[in-house]
Each structure stands twice: as structure tokens, then as C-alpha cells.
Residue frames as a rotation matrix with the C-alpha (Angstrom) as fourth column:
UNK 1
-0.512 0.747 0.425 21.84
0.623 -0.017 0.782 -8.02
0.591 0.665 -0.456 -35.71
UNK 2
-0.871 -0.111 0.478 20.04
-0.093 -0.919 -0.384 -5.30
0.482 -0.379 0.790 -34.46
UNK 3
-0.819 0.568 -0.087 17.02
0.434 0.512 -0.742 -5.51
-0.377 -0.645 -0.665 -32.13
UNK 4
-0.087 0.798 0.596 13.35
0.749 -0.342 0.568 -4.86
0.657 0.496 -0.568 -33.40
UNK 5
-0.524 0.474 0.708 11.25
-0.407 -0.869 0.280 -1.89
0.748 -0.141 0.649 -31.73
UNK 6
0.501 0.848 0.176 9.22
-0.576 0.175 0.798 -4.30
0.646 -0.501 0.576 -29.85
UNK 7
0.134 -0.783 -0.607 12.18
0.421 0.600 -0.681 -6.43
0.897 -0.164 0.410 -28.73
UNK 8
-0.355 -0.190 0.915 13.31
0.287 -0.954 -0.087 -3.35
0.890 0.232 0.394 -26.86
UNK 9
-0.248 0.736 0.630 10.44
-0.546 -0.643 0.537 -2.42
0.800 -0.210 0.561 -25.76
UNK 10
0.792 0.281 -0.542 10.30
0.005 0.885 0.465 -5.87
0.611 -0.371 0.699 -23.98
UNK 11
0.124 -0.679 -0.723 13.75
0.872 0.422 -0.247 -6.31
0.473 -0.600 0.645 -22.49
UNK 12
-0.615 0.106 0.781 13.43
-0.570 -0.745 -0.348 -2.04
0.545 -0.659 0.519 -21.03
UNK 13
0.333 0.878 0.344 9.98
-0.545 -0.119 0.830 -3.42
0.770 -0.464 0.438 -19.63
UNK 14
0.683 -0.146 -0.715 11.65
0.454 0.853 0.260 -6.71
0.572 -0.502 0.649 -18.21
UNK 15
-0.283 -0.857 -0.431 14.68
0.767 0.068 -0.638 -4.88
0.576 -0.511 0.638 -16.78
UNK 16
-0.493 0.439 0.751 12.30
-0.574 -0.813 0.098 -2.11
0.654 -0.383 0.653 -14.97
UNK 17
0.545 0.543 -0.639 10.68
-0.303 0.838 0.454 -5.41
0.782 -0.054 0.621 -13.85
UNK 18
0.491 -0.485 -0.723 13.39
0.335 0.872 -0.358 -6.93
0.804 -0.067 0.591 -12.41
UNK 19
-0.825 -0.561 0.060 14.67
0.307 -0.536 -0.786 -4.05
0.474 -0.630 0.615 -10.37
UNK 20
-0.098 0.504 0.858 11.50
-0.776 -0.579 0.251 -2.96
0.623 -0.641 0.448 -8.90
UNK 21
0.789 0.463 -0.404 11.40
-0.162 0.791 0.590 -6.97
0.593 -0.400 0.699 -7.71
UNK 22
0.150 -0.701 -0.697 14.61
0.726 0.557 -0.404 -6.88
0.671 -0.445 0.593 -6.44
UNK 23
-0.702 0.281 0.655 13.80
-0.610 -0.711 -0.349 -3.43
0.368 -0.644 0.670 -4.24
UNK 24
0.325 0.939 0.114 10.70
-0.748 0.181 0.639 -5.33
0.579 -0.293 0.761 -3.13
UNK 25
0.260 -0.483 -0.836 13.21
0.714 0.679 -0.170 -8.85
0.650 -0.553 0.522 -2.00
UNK 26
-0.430 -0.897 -0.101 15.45
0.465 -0.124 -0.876 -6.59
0.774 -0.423 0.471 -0.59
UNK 27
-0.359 0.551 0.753 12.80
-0.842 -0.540 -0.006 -4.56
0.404 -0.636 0.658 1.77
UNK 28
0.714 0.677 -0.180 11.03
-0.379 0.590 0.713 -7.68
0.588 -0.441 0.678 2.56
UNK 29
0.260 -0.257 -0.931 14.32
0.556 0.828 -0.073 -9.38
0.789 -0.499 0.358 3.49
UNK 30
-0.672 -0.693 0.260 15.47
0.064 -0.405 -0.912 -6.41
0.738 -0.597 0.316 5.82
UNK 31
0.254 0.861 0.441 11.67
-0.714 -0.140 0.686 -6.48
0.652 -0.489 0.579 7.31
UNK 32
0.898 0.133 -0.419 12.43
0.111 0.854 0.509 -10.31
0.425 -0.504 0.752 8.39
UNK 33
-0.549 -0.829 -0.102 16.40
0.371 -0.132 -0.919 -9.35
0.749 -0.543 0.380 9.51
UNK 34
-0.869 -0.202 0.452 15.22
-0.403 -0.244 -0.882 -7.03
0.289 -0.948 0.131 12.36
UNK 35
0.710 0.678 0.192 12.24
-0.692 0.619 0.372 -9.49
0.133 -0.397 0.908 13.36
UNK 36
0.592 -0.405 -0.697 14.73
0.426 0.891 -0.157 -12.35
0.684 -0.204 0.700 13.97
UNK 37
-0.411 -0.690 0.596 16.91
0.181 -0.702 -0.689 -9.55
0.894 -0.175 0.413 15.74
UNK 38
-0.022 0.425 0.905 14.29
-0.663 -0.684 0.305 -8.59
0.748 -0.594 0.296 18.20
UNK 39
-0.614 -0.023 -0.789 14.49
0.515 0.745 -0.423 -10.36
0.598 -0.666 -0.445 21.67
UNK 40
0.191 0.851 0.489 11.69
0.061 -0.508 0.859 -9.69
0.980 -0.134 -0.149 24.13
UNK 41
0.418 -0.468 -0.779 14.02
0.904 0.304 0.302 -10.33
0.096 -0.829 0.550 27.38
UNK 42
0.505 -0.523 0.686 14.81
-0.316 -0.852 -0.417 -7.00
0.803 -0.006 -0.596 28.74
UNK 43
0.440 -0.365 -0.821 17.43
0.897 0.138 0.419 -6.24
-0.039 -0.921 0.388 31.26
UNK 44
0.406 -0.425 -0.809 19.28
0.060 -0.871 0.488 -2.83
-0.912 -0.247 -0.328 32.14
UNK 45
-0.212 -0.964 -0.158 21.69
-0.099 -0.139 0.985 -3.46
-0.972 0.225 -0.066 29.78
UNK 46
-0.924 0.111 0.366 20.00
0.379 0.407 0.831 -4.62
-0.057 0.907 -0.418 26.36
UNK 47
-0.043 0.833 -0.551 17.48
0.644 -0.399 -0.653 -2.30
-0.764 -0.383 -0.519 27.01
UNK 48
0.243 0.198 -0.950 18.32
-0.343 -0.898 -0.275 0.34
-0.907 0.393 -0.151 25.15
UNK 49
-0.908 -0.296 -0.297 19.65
-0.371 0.235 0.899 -1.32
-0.196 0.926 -0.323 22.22
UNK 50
-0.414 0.827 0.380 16.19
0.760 0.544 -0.355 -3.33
-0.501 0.142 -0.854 22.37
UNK 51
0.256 0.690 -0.677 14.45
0.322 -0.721 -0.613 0.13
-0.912 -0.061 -0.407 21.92
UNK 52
-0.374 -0.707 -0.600 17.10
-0.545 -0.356 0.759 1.15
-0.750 0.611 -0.253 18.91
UNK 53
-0.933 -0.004 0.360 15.46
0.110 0.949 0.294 -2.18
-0.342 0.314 -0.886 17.46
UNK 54
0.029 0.999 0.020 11.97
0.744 -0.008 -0.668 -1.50
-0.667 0.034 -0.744 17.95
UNK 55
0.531 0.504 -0.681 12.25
0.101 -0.836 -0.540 1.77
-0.841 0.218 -0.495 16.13
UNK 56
-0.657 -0.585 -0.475 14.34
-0.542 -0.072 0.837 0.50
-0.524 0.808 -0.270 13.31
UNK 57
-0.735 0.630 0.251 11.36
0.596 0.777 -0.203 -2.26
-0.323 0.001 -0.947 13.17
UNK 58
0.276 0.855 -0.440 8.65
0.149 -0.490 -0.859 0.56
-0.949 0.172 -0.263 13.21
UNK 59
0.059 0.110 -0.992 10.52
-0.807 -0.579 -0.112 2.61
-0.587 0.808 0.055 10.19
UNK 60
-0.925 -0.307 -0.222 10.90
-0.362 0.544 0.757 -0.59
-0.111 0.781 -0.614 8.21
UNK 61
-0.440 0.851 0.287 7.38
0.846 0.500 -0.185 -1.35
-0.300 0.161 -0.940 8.61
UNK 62
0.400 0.666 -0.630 6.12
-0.017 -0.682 -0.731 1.89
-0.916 0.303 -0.261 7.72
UNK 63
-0.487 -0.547 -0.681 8.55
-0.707 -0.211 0.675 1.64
-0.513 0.810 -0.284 4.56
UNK 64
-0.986 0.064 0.152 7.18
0.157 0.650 0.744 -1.61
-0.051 0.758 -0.651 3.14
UNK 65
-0.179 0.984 -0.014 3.37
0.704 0.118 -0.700 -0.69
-0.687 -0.135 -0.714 4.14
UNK 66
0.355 0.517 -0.779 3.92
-0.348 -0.700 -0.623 2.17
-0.868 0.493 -0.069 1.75
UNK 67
-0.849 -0.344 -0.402 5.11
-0.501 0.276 0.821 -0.11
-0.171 0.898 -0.406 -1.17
UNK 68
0.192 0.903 0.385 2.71
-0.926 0.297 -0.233 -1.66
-0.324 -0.311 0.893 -2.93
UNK 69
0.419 -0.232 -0.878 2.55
-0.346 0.853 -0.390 -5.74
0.839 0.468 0.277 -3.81
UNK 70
-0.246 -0.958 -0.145 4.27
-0.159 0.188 -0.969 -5.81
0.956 -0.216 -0.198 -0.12
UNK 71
0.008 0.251 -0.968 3.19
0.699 0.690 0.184 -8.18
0.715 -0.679 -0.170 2.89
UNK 72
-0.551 -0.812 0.192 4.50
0.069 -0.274 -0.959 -5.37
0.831 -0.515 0.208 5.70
UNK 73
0.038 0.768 0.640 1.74
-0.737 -0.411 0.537 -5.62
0.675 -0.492 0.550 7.39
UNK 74
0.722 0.035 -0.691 3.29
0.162 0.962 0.218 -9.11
0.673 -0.270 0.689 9.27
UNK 75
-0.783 -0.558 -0.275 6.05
0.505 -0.312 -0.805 -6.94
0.364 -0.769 0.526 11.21
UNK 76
-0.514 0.373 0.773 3.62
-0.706 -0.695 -0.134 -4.89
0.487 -0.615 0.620 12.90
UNK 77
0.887 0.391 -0.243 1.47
-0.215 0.818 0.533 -8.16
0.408 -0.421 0.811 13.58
UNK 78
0.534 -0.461 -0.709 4.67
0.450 0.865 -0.224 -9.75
0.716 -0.199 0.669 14.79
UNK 79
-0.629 -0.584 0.513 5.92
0.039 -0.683 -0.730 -6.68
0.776 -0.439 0.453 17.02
UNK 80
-0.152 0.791 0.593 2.63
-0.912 -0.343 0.224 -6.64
0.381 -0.507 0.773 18.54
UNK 81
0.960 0.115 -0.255 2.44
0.069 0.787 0.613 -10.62
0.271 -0.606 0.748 19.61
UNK 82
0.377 -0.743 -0.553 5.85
0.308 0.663 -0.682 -9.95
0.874 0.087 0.479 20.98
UNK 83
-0.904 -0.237 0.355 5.59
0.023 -0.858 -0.514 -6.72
0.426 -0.457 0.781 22.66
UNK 84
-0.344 0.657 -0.671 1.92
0.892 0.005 -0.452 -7.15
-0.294 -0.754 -0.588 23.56
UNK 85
0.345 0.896 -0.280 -0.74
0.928 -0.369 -0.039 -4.34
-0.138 -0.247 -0.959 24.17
UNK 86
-0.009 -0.625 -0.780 2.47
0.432 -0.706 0.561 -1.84
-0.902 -0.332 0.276 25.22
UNK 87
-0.574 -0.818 -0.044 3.20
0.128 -0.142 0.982 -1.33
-0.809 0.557 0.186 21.64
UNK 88
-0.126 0.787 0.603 -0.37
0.906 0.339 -0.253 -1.86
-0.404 0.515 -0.756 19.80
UNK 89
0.539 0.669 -0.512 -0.91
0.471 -0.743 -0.475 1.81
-0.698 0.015 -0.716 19.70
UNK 90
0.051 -0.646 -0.761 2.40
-0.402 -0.711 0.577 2.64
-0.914 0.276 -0.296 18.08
UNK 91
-0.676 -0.124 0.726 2.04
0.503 0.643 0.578 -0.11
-0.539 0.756 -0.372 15.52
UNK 92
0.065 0.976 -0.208 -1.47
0.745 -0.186 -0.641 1.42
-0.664 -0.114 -0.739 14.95
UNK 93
0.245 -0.221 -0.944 0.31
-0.246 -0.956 0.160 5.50
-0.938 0.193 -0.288 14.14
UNK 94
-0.147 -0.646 0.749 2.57
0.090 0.745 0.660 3.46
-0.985 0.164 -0.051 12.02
UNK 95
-0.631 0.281 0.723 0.43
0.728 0.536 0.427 1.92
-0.268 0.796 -0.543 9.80
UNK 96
0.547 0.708 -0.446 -1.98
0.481 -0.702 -0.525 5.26
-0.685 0.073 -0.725 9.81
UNK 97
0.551 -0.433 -0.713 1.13
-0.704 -0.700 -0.119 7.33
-0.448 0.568 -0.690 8.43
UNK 98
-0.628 -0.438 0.644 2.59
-0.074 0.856 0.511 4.75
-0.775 0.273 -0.570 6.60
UNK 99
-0.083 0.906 0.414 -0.88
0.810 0.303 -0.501 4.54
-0.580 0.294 -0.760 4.58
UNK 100
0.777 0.540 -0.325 -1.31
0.404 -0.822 -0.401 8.12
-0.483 0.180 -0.857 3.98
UNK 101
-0.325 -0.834 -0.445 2.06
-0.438 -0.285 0.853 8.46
-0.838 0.472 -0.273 2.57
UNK 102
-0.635 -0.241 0.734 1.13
0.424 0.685 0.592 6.03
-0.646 0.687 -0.333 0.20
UNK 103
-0.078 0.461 0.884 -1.59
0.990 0.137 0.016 7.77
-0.113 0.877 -0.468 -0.85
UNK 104
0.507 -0.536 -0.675 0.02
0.067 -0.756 0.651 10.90
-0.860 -0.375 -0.347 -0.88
UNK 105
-0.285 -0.957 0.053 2.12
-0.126 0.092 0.988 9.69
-0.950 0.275 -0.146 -3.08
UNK 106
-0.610 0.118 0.784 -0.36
0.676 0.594 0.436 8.81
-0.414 0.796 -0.442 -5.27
UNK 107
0.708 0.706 0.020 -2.56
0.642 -0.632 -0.435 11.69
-0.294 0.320 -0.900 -5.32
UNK 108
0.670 0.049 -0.741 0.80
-0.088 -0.986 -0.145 14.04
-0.737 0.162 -0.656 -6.29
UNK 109
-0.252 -0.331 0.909 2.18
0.286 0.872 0.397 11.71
-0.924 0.360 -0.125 -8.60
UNK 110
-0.078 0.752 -0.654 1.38
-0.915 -0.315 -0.254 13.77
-0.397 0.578 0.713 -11.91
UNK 111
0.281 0.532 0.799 -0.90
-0.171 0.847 -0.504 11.31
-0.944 0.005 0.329 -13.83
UNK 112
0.882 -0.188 -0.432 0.65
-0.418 0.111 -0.902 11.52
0.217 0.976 0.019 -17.36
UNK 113
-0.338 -0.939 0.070 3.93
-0.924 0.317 -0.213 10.10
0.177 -0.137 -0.975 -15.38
UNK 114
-0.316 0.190 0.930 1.78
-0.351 0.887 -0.300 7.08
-0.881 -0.421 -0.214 -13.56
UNK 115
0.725 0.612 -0.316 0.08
-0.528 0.200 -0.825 6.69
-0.442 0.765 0.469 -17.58
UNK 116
0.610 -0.542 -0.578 3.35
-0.757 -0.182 -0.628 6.43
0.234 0.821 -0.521 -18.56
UNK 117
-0.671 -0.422 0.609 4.91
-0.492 0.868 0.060 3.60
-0.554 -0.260 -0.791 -16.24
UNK 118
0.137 0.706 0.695 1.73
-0.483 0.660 -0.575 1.76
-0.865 -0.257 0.432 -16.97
UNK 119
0.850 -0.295 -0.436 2.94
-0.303 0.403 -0.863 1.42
0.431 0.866 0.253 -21.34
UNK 120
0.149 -0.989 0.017 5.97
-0.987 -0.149 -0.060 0.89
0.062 -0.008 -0.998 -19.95
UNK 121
-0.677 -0.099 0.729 5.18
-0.291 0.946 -0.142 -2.51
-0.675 -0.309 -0.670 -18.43
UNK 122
-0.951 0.267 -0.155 2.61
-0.185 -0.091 0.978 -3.03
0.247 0.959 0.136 -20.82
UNK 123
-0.446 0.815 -0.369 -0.39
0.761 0.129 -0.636 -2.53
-0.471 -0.564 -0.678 -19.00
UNK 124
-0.938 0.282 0.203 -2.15
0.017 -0.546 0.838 -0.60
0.347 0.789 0.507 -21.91
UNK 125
-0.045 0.988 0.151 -5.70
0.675 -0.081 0.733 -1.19
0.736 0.135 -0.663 -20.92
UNK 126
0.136 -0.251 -0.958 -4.75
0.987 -0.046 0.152 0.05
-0.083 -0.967 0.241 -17.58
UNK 127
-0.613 -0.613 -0.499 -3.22
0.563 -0.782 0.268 3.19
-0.555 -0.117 0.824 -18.90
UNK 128
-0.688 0.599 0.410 -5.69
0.247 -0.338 0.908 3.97
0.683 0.726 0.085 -22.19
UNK 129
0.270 0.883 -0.384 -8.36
0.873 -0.056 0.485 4.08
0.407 -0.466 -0.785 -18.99
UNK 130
-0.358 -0.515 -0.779 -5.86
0.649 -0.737 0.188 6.76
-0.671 -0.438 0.598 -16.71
UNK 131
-0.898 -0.326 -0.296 -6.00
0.215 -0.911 0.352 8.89
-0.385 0.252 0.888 -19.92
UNK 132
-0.369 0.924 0.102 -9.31
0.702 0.205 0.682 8.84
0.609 0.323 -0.725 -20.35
UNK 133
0.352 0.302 -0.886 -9.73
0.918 0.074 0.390 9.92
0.184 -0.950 -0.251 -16.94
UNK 134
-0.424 -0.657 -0.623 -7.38
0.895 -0.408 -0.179 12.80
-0.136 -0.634 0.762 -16.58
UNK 135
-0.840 -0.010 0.543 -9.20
0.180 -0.949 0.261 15.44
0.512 0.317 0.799 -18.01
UNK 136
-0.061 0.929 -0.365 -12.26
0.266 0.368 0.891 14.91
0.962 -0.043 -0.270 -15.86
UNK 137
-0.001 0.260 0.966 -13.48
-0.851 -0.508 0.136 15.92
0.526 -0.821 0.222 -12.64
UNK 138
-0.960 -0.104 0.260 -14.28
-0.242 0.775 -0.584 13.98
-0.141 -0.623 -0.769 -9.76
UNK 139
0.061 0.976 0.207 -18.21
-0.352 0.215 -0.911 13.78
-0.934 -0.017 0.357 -9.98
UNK 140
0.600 0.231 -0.766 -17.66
-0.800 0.195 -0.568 13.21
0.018 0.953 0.302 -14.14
UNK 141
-0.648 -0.471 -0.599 -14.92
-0.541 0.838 -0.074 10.38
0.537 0.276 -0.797 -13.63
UNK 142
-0.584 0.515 0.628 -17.76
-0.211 0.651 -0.729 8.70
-0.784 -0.558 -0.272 -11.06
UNK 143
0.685 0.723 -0.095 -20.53
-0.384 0.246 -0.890 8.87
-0.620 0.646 0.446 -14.07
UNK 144
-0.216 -0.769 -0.601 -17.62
-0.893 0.404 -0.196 7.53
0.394 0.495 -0.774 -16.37
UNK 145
-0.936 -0.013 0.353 -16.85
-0.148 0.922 -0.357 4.19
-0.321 -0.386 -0.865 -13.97
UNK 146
-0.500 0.594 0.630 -19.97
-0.387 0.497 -0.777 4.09
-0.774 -0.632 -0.018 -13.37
UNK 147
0.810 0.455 -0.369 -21.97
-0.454 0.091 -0.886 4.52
-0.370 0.886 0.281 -17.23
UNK 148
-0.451 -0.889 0.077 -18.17
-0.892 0.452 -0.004 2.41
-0.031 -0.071 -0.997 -18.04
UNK 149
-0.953 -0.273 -0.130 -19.14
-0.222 0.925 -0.309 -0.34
0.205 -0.266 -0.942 -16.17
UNK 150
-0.132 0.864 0.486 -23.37
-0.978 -0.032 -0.208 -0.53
-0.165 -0.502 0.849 -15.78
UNK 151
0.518 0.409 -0.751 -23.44
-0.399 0.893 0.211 -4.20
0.757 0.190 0.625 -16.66
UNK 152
-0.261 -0.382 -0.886 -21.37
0.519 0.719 -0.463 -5.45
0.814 -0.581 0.011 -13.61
UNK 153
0.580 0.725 0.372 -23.07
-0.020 -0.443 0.896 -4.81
0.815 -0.527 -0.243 -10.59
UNK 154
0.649 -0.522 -0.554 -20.08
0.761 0.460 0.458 -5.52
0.016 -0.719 0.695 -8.41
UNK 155
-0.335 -0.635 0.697 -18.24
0.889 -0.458 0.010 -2.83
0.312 0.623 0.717 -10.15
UNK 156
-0.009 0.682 0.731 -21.25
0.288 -0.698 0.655 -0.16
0.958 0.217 -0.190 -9.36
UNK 157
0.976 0.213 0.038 -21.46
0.013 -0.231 0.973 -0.72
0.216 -0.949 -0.228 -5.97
UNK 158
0.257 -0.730 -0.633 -17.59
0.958 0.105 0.267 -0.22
-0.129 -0.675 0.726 -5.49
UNK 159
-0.692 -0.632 0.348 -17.29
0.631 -0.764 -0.134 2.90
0.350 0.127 0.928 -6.82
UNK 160
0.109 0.543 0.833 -20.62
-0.291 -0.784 0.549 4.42
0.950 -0.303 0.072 -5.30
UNK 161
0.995 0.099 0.028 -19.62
-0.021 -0.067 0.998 3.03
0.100 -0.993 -0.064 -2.01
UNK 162
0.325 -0.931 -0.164 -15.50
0.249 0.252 -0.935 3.16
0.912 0.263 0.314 -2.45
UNK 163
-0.049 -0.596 0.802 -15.24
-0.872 -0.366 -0.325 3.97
0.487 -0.715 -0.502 1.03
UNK 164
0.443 0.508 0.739 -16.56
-0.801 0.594 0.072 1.30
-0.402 -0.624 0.670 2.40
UNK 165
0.963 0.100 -0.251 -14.76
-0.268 0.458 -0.848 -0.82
0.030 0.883 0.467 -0.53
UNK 166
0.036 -0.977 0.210 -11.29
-0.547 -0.196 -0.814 0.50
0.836 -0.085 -0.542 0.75
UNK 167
-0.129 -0.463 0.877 -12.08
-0.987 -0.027 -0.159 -0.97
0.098 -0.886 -0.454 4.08
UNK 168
0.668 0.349 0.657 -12.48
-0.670 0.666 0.328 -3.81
-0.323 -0.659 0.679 3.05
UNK 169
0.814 -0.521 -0.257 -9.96
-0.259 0.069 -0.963 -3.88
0.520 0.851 -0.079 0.64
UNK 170
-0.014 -0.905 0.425 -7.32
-0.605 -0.331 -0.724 -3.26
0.796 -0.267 -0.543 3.18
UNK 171
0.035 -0.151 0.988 -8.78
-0.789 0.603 0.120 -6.14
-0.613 -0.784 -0.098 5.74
UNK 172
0.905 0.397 -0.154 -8.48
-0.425 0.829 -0.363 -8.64
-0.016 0.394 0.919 2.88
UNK 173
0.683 -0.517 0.517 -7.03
-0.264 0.485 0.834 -11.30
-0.682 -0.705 0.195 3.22
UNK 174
0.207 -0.517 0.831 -4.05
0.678 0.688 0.259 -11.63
-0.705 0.510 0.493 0.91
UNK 175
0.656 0.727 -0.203 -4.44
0.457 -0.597 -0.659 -8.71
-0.600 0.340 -0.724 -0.30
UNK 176
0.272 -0.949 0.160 -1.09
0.100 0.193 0.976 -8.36
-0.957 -0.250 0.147 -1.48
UNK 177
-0.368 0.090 0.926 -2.06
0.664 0.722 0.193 -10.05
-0.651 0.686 -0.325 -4.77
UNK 178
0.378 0.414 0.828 -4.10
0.742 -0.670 -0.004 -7.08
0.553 0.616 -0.561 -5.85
UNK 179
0.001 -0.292 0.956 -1.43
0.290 -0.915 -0.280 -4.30
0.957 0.278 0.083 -4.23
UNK 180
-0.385 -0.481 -0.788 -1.22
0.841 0.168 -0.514 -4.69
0.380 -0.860 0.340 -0.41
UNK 181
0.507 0.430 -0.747 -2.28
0.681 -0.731 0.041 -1.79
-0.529 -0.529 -0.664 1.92
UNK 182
-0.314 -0.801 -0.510 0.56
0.259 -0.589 0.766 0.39
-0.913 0.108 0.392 0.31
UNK 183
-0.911 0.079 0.405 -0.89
0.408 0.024 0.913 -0.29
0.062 0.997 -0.054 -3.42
UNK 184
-0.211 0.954 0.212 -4.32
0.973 0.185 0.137 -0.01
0.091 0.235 -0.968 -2.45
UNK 185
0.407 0.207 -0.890 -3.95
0.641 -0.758 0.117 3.74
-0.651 -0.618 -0.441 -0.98
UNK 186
-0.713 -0.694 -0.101 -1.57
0.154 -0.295 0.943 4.64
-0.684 0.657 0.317 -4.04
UNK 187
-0.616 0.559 0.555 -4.45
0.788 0.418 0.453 3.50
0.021 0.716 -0.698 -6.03
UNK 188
0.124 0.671 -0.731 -6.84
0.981 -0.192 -0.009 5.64
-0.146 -0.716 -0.682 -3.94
UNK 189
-0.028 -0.282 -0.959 -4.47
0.251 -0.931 0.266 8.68
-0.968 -0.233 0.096 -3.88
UNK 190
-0.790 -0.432 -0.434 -3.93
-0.231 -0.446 0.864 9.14
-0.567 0.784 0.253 -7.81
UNK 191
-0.461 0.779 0.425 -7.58
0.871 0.306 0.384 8.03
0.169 0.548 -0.819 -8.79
UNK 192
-0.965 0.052 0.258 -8.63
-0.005 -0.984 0.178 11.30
0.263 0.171 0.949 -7.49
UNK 193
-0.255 0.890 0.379 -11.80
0.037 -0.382 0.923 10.41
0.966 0.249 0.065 -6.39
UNK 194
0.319 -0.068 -0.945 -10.96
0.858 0.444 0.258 10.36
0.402 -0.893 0.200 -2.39
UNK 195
0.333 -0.693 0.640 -10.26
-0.405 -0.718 -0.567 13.60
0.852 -0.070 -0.519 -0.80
UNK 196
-0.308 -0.894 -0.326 -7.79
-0.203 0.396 -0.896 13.15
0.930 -0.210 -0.303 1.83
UNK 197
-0.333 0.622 0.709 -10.10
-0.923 -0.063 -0.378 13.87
-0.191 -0.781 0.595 5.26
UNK 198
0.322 0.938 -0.131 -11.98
-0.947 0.321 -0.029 11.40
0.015 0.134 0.991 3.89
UNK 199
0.199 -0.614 -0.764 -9.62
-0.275 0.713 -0.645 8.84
0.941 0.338 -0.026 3.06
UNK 200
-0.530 -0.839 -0.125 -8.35
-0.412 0.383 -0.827 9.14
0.741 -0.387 -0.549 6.42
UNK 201
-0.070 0.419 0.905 -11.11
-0.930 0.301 -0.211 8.65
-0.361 -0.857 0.369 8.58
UNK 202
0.820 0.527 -0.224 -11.73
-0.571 0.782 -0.249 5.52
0.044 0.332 0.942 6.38
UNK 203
0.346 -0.861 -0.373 -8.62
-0.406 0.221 -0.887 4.61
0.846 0.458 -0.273 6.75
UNK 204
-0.570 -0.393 0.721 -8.65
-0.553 -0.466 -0.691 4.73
0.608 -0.793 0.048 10.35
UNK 205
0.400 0.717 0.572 -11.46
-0.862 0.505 -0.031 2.74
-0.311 -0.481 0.820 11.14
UNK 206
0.552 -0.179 -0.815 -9.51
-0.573 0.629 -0.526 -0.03
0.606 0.757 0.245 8.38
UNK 207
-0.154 -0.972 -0.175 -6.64
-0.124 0.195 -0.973 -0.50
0.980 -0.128 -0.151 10.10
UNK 208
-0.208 -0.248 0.946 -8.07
-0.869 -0.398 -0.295 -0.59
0.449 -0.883 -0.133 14.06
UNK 209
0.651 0.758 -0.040 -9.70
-0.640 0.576 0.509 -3.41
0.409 -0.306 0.860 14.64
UNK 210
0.290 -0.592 -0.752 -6.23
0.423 0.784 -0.454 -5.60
0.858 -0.187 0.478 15.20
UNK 211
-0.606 -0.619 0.500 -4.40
-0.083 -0.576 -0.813 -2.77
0.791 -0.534 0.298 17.46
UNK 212
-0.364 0.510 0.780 -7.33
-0.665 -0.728 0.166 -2.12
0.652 -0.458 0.604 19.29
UNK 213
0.833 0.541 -0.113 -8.23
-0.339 0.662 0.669 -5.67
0.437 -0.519 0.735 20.23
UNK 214
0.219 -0.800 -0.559 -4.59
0.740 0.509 -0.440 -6.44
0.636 -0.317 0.703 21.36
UNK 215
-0.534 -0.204 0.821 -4.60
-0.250 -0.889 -0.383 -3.02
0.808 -0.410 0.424 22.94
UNK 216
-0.066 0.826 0.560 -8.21
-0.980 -0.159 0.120 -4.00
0.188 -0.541 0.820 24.94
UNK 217
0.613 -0.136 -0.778 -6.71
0.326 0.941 0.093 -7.62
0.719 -0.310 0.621 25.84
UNK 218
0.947 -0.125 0.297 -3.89
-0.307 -0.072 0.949 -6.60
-0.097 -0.989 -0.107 27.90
């Protein structure tokens, strides 16, 4: 018997589903392989391979920090209580370019492709807003959000402060749940209303406060 239209539409959405979760297992488990891998005992000999480690460790953390929905921010925490102070700064670069890829990615992403994942999974409200947006400047998509949303005052004050909004976005806790550092900068990059300078100093201040105090402990 042949499948409906909407059927279909359902088991494409679920099996687009299913593979992007099993890319997401499979990064997370290779994050926790070379963390169980690392040993903090150097000697001549297991030196260098240590080092071979550390920098397979960095690029896998900069890989999951630019996915979004993905923890990766727990290898760089966990490189840094292992390694100490030595290593704070590189975790730091990391997560700086790491970030900016992500929203990179999102700002050259054309938006009639990112409209188009969104029906895909069926995240219609999600998308019917994108195309709303695209034809619009930056100053006219602020008055949008903003004349959008004037009854929620929570709403108002993120998008007329959104810088301030990102950093805190990116020190919340759990943040995962709503798109992880990696999601939140995607977000950032293909909303269009961030130019990149900007982004990064905010970015930059987001992300120091851990490095910098494990750096300025010792």
C-alpha cells in the first residue's frame, strides 16, 4: 500500500533525525575516547605521544564546540584540571575559533537553505519567521522582533541588548538544551543581526572567565 504525503514527510524527517543524532553520539563518544586516553605522567618517552594526544583533544574539542546541541565544552574543562594553568590559554584560542566557525557558518549559510532544513524537521513556526526575515535589513529585522514581540518584556530586552544576551547565553548553565555554545553562535551568525567584530569581542569576554581564572591560579 502506498505511503501518504505526510507519512513521508515524517519518516524523511525522522531519518534526517536519526543521523544527525548519531553524528552527534559519535563526536561526543570520540570527545570522551581521547579524555580517558590522556595520562598526565610525563617522562622522555611518552612525552611526545602525550603531546600527539593533547592536540588530537584540542581538534576534537573545537569540532564538537562548533556543533550545536553538543556538551564540548567538558573536554576543554577537563584538559585544563589535568594540565593546569600550562594549557588554559590554548583551551581559551580553541574555544575562541571553535565559536567563530560556528558562527561563520551560520552567517554564510544561505538562509532559504537553513528555512528549508527547518520544514524539513517540522519546525514551521521557526521557519515561516526566517522567511519573514530574509528580505529585511538589519535595523528593520530589529523593529520586526522587536514591534513582533512588544508584549514580552524579556523578549525586548534580548534583542536590544543581544550582546550582552549572548554572554550570557554561552555561560549558561546547561545550555546545551537550547543549542550549546556551537548552536548559540550558528544562531547568531545566520540571524544577521551581529556583525562579526562585534560578535567577537563579545565572544571573547564569554568564554574568559574559566581560562583566565585557572590561568591566574597557577
Amino acid at each position: 500500500m502506498p505511503h501518504s504525503p505526510t507519512l513521508s514527510l515524517a519518516l524523511h524527517a525522522a531519518w534526517k533525525i536519526a543521523l544527525l543524532i548519531g553524528f552527534f553520539v559519535v563526536a561526543m563518544r570520540a570527545g570522551d575516547w581521547v579524555m580517558d586516553q590522556i595520562n598526565p605522567v610525563l617522562t622522555p618517552s611518552t612525552e611526545p605521544a602525550l603531546h600527539r594526544l593533547i592536540m588530537a583533544a584540542i581538534g576534537i574539542y573545537m569540532l564538537l564546540m562548533m556543533l550545536p546541541f553538543i556538551p564540548g565544552a567538558e573536554i576543554g574543562l577537563g584538559l585544563m584540571a589535568t594540565f593546569g594553568s600550562a594549557i588554559a590559554p590554548l583551551v581559551y584560542a580553541a574555544t575562541i575559533v571553535a565559536l567563530a566557525g560556528s558562527f561563520l557558518l551560520g552567517r554564510l549559510v544561505p538562509e532559504k537553505t537553513i528555512i528549508a532544513i527547518f520544514e524539513a524537521i517540522r519546525l514551521k513556526r521557526a521557519a515561516a519567521l526566517l522567511r519573514q526575515l530574509s528580505p529585511l535589513t538589519t535595523d528593520e529585522r530589529l523593529r520586526f522582533l522587536l514591534d513582533s514581540y512588544s508584549s514580552s518584556r524579556v523578549v525586548g530586552y534580548l534583542v536590544r541588548y543581544r550582546f550582552l544576551a549572548i554572554i550570557l547565553a554561552l555561560n549558561l548553565p546547561g545550555n546545551a538544551v537550547i543549542g550549546g555554545g556551537g548552536g548559540i553562535c550558528m544562531v547568531a551568525g545566520f540571524c544577521r543581526m551581529f556583525s562579526f567584530g562585534q560578535f567577537l569581542i563579545a565572544m571573547s569576554l564569554a568564554v574568559l572567565p574559566v581560562p583566565l581564572a585557572i590561568f591566574m591560579s597557577g
